[in-house]
C-alpha positions in Angstrom: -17.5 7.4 38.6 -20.2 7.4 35.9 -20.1 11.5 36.1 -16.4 11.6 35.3 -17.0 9.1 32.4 -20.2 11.5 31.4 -18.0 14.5 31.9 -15.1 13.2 29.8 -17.0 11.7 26.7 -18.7 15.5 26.8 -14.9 16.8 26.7 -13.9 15.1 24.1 -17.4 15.6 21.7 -17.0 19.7 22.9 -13.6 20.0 22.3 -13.2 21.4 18.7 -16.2 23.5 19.5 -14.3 24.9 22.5 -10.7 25.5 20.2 -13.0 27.3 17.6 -14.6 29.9 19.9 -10.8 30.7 21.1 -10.3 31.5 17.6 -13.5 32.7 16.9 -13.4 35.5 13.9 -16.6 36.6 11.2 -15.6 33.8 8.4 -17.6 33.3 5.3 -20.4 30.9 3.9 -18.0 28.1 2.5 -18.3 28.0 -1.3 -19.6 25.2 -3.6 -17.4 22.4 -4.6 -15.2 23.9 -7.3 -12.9 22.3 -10.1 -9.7 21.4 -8.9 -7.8 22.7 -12.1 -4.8 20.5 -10.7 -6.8 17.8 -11.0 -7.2 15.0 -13.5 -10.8 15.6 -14.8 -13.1 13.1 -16.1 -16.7 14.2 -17.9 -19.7 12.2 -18.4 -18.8 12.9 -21.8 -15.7 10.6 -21.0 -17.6 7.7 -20.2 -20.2 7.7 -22.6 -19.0 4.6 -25.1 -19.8 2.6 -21.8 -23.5 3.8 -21.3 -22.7 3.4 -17.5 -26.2 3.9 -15.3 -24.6 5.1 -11.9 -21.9 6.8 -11.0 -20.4 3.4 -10.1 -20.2 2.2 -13.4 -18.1 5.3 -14.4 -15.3 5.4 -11.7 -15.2 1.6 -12.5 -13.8 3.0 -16.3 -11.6 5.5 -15.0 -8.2 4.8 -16.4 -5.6 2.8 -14.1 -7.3 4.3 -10.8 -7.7 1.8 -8.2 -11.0 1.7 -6.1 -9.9 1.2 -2.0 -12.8 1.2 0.4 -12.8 2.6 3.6 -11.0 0.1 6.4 -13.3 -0.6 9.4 -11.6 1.6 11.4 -12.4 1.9 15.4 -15.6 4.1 15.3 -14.8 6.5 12.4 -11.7 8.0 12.7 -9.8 9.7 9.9 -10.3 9.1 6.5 -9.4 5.4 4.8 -10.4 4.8 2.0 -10.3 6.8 -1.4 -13.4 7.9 -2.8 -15.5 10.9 -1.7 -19.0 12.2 -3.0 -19.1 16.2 -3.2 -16.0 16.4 -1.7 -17.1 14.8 1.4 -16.1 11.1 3.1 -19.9 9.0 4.0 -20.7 9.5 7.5 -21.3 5.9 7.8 -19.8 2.5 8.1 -21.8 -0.7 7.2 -22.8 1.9 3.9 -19.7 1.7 1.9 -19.1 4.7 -0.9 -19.7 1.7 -3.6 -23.1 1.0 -2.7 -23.9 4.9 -2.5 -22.1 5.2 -5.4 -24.3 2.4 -7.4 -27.6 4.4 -5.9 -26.8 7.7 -7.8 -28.1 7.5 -11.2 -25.1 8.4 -14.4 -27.1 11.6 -14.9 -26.5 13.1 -11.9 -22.5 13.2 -12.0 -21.4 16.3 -13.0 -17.8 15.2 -13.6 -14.8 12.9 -11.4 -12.0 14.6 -10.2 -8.8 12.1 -9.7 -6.4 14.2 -7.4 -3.8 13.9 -4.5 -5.3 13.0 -1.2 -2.6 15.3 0.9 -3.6 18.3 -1.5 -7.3 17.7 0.4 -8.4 19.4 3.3 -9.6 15.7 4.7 -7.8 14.1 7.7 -6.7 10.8 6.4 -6.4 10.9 2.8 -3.2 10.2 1.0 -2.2 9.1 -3.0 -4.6 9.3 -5.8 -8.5 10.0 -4.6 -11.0 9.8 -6.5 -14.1 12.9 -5.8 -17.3 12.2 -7.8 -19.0 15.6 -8.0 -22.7 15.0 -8.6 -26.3 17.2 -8.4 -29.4 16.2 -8.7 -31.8 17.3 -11.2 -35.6 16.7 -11.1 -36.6 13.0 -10.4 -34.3 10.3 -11.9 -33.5 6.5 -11.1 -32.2 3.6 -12.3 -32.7 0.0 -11.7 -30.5 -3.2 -12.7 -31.6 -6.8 -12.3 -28.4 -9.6 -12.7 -29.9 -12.8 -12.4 -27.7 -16.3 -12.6 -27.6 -19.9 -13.7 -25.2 -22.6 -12.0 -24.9 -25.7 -14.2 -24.4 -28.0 -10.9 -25.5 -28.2 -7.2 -27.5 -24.8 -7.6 -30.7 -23.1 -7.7 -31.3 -20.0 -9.9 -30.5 -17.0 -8.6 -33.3 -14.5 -9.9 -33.8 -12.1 -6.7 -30.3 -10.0 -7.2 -30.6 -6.6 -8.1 -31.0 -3.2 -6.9 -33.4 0.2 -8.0 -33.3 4.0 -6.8 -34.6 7.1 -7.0 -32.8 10.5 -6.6 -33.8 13.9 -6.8 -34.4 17.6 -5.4 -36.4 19.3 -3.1 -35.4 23.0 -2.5 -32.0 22.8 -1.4 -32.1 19.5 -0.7 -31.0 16.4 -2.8 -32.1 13.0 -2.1 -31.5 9.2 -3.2 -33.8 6.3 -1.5 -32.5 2.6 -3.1 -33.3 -1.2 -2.5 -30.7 -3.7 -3.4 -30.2 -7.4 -2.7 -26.9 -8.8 -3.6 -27.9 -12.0 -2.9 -25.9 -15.0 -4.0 -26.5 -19.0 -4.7 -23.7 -21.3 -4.7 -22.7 -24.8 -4.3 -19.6 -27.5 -5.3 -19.7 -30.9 -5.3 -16.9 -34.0 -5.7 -14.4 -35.7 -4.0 -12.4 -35.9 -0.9 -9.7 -38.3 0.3 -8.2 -38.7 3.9 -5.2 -40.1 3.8 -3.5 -41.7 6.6 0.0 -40.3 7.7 1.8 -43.1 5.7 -0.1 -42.6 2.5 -2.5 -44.6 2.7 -6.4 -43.9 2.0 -8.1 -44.0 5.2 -11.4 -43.1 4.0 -12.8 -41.5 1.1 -15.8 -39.3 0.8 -18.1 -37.6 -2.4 -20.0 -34.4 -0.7 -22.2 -31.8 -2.8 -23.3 -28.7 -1.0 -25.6 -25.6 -1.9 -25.8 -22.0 -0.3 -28.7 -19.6 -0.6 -27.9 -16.1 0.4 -30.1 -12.7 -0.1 -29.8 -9.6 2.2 -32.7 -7.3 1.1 -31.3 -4.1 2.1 -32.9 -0.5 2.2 -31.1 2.7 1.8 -31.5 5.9 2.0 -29.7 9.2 2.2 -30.0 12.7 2.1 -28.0 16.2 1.4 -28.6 19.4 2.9 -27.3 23.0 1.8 -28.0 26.2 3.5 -28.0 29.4 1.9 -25.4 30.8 4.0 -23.2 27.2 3.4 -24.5 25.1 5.9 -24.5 21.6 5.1 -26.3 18.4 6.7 -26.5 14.9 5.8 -28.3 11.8 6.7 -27.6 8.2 6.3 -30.0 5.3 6.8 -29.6 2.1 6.2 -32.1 -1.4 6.9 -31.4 -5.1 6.2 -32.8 -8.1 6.6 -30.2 -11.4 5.9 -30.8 -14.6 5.3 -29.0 -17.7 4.7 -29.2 -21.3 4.2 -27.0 -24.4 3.6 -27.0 -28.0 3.1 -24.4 -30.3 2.7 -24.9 -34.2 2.1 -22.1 -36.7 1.5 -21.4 -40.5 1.2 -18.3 -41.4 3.7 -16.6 -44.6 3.2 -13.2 -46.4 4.0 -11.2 -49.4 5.1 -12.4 -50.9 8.3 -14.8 -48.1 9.2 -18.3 -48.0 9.0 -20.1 -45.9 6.5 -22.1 -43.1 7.0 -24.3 -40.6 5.5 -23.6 -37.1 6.4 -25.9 -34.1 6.6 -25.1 -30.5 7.3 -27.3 -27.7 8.1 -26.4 -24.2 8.7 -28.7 -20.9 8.5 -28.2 -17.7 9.4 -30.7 -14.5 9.8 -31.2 -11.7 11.8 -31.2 -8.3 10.6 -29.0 -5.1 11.0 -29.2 -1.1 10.9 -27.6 2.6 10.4 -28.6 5.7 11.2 -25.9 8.8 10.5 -25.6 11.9 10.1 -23.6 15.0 9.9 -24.0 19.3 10.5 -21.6 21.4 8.7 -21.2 24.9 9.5 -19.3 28.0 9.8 -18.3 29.1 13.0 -14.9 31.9 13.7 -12.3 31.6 11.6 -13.6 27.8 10.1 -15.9 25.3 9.8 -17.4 22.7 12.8 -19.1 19.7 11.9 -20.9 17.5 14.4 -21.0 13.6 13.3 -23.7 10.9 15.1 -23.6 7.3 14.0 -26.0 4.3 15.3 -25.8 0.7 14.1 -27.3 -2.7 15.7 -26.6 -6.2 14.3 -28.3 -8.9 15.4 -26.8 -12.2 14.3 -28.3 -15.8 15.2 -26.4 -18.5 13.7 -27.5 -22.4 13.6 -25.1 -25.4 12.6 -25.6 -28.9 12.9 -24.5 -32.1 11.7 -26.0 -35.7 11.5 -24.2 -38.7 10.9 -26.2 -41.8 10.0 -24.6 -44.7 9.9 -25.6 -47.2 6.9 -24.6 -50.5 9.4 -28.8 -50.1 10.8 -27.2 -50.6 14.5 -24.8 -47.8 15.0 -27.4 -44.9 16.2 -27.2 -41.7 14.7 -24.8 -39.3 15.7 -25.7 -35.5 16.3 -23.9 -32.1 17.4 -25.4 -28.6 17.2 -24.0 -25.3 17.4 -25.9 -22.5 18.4 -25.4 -18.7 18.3 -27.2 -15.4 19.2 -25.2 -12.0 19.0 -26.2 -8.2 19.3 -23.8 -5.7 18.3 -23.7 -2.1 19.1 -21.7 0.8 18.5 -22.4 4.3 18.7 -20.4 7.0 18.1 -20.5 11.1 18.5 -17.7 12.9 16.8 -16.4 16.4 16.4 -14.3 18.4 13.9 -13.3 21.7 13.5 -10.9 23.0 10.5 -9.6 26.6 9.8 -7.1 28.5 8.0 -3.7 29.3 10.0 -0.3 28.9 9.6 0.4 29.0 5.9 -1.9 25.8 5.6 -4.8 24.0 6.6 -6.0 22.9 10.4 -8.1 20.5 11.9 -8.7 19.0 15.4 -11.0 16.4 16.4 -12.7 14.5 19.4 -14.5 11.0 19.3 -16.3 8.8 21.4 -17.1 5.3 20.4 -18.7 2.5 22.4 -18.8 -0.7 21.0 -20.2 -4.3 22.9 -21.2 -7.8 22.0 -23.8 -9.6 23.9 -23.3 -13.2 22.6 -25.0 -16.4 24.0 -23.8 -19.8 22.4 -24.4 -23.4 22.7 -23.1 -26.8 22.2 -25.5 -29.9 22.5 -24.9 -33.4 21.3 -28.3 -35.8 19.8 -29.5 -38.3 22.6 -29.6 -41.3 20.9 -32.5 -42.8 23.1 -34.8 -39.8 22.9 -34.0 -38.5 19.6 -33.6 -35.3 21.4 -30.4 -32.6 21.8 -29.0 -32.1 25.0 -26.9 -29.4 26.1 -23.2 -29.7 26.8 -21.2 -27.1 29.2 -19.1 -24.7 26.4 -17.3 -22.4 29.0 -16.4 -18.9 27.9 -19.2 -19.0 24.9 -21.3 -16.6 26.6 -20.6 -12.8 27.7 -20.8 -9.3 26.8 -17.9 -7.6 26.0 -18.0 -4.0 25.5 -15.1 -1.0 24.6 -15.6 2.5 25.3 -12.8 4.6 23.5 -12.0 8.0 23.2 -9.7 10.0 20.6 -8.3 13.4 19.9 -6.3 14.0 16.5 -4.7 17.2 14.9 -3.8 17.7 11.3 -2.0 20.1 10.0 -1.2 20.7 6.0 0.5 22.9 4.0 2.2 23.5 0.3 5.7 23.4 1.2 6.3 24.7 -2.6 4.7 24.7 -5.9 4.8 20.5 -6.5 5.0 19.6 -2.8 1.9 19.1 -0.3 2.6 17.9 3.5 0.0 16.6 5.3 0.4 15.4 9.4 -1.9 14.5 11.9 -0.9 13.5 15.9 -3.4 12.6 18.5 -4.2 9.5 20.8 -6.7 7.2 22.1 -7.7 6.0 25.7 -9.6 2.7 25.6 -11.9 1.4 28.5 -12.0 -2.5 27.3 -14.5 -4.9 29.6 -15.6 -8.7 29.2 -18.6 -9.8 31.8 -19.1 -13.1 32.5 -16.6 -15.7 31.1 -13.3 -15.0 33.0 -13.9 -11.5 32.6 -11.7 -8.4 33.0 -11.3 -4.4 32.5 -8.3 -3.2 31.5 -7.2 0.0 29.9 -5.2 1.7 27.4 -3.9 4.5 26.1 -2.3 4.6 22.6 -0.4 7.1 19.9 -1.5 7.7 16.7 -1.0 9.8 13.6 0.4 9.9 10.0 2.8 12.6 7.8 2.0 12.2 4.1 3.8 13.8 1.3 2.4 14.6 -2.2 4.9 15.7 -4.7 4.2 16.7 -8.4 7.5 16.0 -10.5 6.1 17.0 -14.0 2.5 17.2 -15.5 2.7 13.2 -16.0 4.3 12.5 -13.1 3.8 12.1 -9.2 4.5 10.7 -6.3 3.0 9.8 -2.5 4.4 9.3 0.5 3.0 8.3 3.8 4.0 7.7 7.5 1.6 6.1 9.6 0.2 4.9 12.6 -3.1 3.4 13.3 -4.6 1.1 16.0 -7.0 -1.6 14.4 -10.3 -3.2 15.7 -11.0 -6.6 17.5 -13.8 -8.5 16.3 -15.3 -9.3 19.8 -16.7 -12.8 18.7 -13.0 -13.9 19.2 -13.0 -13.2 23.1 -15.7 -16.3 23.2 -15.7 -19.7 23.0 -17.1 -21.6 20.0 -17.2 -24.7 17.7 -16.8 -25.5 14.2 -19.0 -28.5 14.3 -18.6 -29.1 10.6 -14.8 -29.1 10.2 -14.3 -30.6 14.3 -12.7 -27.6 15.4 -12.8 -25.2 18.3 -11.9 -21.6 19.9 -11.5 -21.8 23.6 -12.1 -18.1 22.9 -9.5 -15.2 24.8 -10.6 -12.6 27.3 -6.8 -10.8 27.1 -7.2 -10.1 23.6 -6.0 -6.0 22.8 -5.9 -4.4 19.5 -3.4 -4.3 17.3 -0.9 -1.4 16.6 0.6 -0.9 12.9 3.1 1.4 11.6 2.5 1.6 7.9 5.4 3.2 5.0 3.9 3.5 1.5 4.3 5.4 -1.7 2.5 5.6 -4.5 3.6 6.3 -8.3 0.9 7.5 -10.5 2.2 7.9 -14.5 -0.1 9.2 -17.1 0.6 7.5 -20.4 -1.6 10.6 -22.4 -3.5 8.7 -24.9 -2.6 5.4 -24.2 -3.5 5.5 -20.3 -2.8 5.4 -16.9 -0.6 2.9 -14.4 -0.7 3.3 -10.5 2.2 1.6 -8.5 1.8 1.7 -4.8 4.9 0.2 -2.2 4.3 -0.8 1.3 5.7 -1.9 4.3 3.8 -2.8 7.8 5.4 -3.4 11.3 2.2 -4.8 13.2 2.1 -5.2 17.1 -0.1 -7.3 19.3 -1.1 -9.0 15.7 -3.8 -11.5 16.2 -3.6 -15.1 15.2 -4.3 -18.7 16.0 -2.6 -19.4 19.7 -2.7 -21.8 22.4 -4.7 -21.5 25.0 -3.9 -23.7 28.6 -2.4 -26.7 28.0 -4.5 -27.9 25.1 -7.0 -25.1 23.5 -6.1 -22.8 21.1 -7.8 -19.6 19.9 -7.4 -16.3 18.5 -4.9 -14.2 20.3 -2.0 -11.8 20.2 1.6 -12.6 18.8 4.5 -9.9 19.4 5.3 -9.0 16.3 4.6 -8.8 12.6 5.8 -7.5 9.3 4.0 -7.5 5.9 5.3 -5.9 2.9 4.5 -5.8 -1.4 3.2 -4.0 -3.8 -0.4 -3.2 -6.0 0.1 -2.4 -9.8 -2.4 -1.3 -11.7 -2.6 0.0 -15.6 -5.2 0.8 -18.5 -4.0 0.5 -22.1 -5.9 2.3 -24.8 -5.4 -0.1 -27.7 -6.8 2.7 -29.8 -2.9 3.9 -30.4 -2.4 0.6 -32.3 -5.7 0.8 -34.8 -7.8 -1.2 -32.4 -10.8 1.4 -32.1 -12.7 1.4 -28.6 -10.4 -1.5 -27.1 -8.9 -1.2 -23.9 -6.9 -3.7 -21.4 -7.2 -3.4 -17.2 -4.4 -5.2 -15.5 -4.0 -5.5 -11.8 -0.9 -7.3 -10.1 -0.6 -7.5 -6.2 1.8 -9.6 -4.4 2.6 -9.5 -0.5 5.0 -11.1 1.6 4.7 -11.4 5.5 6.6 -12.9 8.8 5.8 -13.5 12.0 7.2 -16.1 15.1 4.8 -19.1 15.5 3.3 -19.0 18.9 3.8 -22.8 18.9 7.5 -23.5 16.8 8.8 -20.5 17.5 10.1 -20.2 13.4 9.1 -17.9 11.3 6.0 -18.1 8.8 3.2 -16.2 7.1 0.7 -14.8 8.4 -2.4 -16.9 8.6 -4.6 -16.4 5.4 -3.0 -13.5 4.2 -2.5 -12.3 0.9 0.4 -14.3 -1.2 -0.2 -12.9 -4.7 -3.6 -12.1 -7.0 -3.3 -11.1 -10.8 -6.5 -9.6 -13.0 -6.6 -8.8 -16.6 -9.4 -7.9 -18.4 -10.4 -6.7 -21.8 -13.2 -4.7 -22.9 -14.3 -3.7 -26.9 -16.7 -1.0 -27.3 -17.3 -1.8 -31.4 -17.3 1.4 -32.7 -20.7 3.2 -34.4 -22.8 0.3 -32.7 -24.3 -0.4 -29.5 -22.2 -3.8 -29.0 -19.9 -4.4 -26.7 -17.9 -7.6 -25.6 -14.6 -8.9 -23.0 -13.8 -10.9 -20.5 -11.6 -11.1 -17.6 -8.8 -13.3 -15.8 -8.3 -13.9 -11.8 -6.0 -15.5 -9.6 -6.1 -15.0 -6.1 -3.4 -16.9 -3.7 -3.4 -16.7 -0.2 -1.2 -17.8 2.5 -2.1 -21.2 4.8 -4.3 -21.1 8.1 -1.9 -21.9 10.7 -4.0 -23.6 14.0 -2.7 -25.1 16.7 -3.7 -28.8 15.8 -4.0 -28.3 12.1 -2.4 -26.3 8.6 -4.3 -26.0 5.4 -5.5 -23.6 2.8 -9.2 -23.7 1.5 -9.6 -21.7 -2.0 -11.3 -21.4 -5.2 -9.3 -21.4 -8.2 -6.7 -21.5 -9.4 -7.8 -19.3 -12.3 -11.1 -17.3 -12.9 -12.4 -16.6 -16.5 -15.0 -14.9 -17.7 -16.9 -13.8 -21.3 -19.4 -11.8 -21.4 -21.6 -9.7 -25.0 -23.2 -6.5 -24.4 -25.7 -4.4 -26.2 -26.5 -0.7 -24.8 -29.6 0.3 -25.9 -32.1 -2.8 -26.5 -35.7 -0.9 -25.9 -33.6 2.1 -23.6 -32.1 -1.2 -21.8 -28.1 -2.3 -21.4 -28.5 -6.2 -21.8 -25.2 -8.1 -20.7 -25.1 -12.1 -21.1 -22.5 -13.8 -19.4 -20.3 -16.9 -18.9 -18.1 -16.8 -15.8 -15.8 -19.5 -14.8 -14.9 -21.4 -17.8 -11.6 -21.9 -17.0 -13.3 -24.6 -14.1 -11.6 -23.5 -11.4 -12.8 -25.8 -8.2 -13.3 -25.5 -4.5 -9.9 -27.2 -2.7 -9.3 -27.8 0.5 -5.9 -29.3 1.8 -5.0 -29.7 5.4 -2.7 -32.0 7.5 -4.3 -32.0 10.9 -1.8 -33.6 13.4 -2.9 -36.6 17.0 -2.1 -33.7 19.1 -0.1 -30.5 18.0 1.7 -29.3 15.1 4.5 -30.2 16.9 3.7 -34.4 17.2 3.0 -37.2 14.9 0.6 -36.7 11.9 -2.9 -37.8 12.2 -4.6 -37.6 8.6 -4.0 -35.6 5.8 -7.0 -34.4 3.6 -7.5 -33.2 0.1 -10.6 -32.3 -1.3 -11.0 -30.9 -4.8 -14.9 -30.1 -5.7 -16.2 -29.0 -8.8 -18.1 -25.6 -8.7 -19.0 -26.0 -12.8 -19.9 -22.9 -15.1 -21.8 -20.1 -14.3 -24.6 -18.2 -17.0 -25.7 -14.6 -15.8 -27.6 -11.8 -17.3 -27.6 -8.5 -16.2 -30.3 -6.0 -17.8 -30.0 -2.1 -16.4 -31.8 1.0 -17.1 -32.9 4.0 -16.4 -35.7 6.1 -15.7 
């Protein structure tokens, strides 16, 4: 048995290799990256009123362009999201193109090229993708340090920020970075529990703080050959840690008052290691693809209840964690000319597990000690192996139309151990067409068809407890992926001098989606449901307000709303979609005073998302409603870009409100609980440079 399974995965590495020595012909080093003259070009010279310090900070300004990053696809599949680097996707997954983008230094970006992702000769890529065509020069860097004041419940954040270096040896080009995006937070106020007439059952005043920093190192690096070979490496290190504390006064009518204490940390640390070879071979090019990542992720949460009577003991419970994750993937792709257009096949294998243990354990009054409690299902290993071939084909079908298709499969090997385990097996379709049509020089359009199998987060196949809000997962060993069929166009309009707007349509039909279900005759976890459907739109537009005398003035505006359906597992009526997206709205303004270095905005947000449907409960827990921010700038104080800051001063608070029901959403209502915490305003300063 383990030969076959040794003998497939080699089939499915070897297979584009095989394909290409069929069609094996003398072909030609591949070129440099060249200007796409069909392309809408940006220069550094374009940027330069917004002294950007990586290449980041200059797709960030590009006109009405919308920045999507790659979805966590299962292993790495076809292409996502829509930003590439040299013309090239990252051959990586936990490093997102942002974070690669914020290591290369503003120098080094020779221009950004905004074009149709069907016109590209990468699998994947549909409507308007950005490709941020860089090359090193010498030694450069730059560093930026953003450091932040709460006015409540928080300590000051100083350890944010991020520095690297990039450069070039012979033909190879180099960037090595360090960045923390570490975060403090905390909220404070009141919450009342009502009873299911209306009356207060109990009320409460909490205050809680988080600590987070994730010290991360990066590094990557770029390899050309002299007869067009290419090779990259990815590597990526971090160490995470976090802390919390919550405390809180809980008092009410005929019960006894307490003091409440919550404690959660989290560490562990993860890493990356990529790579890619690119070469010609026959008539094309083959690339080999390797990808390594572990996460180790031990999480700690308890709660103490003292009670203020001095005879009711203290109360305890504890919730214990330990996960390893693992995937490792080998892929394979060979593209060549033929048939009027452009060719690629490809062949992955991905193996993905879990090794979890968890615990439960309850304080022992009389010893002062924890004692374990049985918590079936919370601990296994559960482990895919999975194994894909894809085609893609694309072609100009005239002058202003590109096609772009792709076909292929998957065959899944899905195992739990331990826990009411089980194998099973599967073998799934998947593919896209894509259409990108150029009506005029101003105008054009995408279209894509598409069909994709998502990724199960294995931490829902086990058991656990959320000791802080009293509710529990029996966890779900017959969990499978979802499936999703996917329509969307997208409508990009160039507005000359006064800008750019983007309008994107969509439409999902999800199978197998997963949400809250029950489990036996009284647990609930996440699980499958049937059926699914999800569709809206994304808007986004920059105004030059140069056109109306306001010199180095420009306006951002983003508008999504979404609307989604799917059969309660427990009513069997219709409703959203746990915690997806209902609506979100940004504006933002940004002056660039002309003939100084000054430079001053602000933005708006409102995010809205849909409730969390469990079995027992239904609530939504958010931040807002509205976001608002101010911030001043000056570009060159001693070589530096100093930035000072005020961010939510429109006080937008942390809410919670939930009816939790005696037994299911389907009986008599237990409590009902509304919590509205301030968060209070926030001071940052950011200082950047370069060197």
């Amino acid at each position: 048995m383990r030969s076959s399974v040794r003998r497939l995965r080699w089939c499915v590495a070897v297979l584009p290799f095989a394909l290409s020595v069929a069609l094996a012909q003398e072909a030609a080093p591949a070129p440099a990256v060249a200007k796409d003259e069909n392309a809408r070009t940006y220069t550094p010279e374009d940027f330069k009123r917004f002294a950007p310090v990586n290449a980041l900070d200059m797709l960030e300004q590009v006109p009405g362009f919308v920045i999507r990053t790659a979805v966590q696809e299962r292993g790495l599949g076809q292409a996502t999201g829509n930003v590439l680097i040299n013309g090239q996707r990252l051959s990586a997954k936990s490093q997102d193109v942002l974070g690669q983008l914020g290591r290369i230094p503003a120098g080094n970006v020779v221009r950004i090229e905004i074009r149709d992702g069907a016109t590209m000769d990468i699998s994947g890529l549909s409507g308007q993708v950005a490709n941020v065509i860089t090359k090193a020069a010498g030694v450069s860097g730059q560093w930026e340090w953003r450091p932040d004041v709460r006015a409540r419940y928080t300590n000051p954040q100083v350890t944010r920020g991020n520095v690297s270096v990039s450069g070039a040896v012979g033909r190879m080009d180099y960037t090595v970075g360090l960045t923390n995006n570490g975060n403090h937070s905390g909220a404070g106020g009141p919450t009342v529990i009502y009873n299911a007439d209306g009356t207060i059952r109990e009320s409460r005043n909490d205050e809680w703080t988080g600590e987070f920093d994730a010290p991360t190192l990066n590094a990557q690096l770029a390899w050309v050959g002299a007869s067009g070979a290419k090779a990259n490496f990815n590597g990526r290190y971090q160490h995470v840690y976090f802390d919390y504390l919550e405390e809180g006064l809980r008092v009410g009518s005929g019960l006894p008052d307490r003091f409440r204490t919550v404690l959660s940390d989290e560490g562990g640390h993860n890493y990356e290691l990529g790579g890619d070879y690119e070469f010609a071979l026959g008539a094309g090019r083959l690339k080999f693809i390797g990808l390594d990542r572990f996460t180790r992720s031990p999480v700690s949460d308890t709660v103490f209840d003292d009670y203020l009577d001095d005879v009711t003991p203290t109360e305890g419970v504890r919730f214990r964690r330990k996960g390893d994750e693992k995937e490792r993937i080998a892929r394979s792709e060979y593209r060549w000319k033929g048939w009027g257009g452009d060719l690629q096949v490809s062949g992955e294998y991905a193996f993905n597990s879990l090794d979890s243990t968890a615990a439960l354990s309850f304080l022992d009054p009389l010893t002062d000690e924890f004692v374990a409690f049985p918590l079936p299902g919370g601990t296994a290993t559960v482990q895919e192996d999975r194994y894909e071939v894809i085609g893609t084909y694309g072609r100009a079908l005239s002058p202003s139309l590109q096609m772009q298709a792709s076909f292929g499969g998957e065959y899944s090997k899905l195992a739990q151990v331990g826990a009411g385990g089980l194998t099973r097996t599967f073998l799934r379709p998947k593919g896209f067409v894509s259409f990108a049509w150029t009506q005029s020089a101003n105008l054009d359009y995408n279209f894509k068809l598409e069909r994709r199998v998502g990724q199960l987060n294995f931490y829902d196949f086990l058991a656990s407890v959320n000791v802080t809000n009293d509710q529990q997962n029996a966890g779900n060993p017959d969990l499978v992926p979802p499936q999703t069929w996917e329509l969307s166009a997208e409508i990009n309009r160039k507005l000359g001098a006064w800008g750019n707007t983007t309008l994107r349509l969509y439409g999902q039909r999800i199978d197998d989606i997963v949400d809250t279900i029950p489990i036996g005759a009284d647990g609930e976890s996440p699980g499958n449901i049937e059926t699914a459907t999800i569709y809206g739109f994304e808007w986004k537009g920059t105004l030059n307000l140069d056109q109306i005398g306001w010199h180095g003035a420009k306006i951002d505006a983003v508008w999504q709303m979404e609307h989604s359906n799917v059969e309660d597992p427990l009513t069997f009526e219709d409703r959203p979609i746990s915690n997806n997206l209902q609506s979100l709205a940004t504006l933002g303004l940004r002056h660039d005073i002309p003939k100084t270095d000054w430079a001053w905005g602000g933005d708006l947000e409102y995010q809205y998302y849909e409730q969390d449907y469990r079995l027992t409960e239904v609530g939504r827990q958010w931040e807002g409603p509205l976001w608002a921010s101010l911030f001043v700038e000056n570009k060159n104080v001693a070589g530096m870009t100093v930035r000072l800051g005020a961010s939510n001063i429109a006080n937008a608070m942390s809410m919670w409100d939930r009816t939790v029901y005696v037994d299911r959403r389907t009986g008599p209502v237990d409590f009902h609980e509304m919590r509205n915490r301030t968060i209070g305003p926030i001071y940052s300063l950011t200082l950047s440079g370069k060197f």
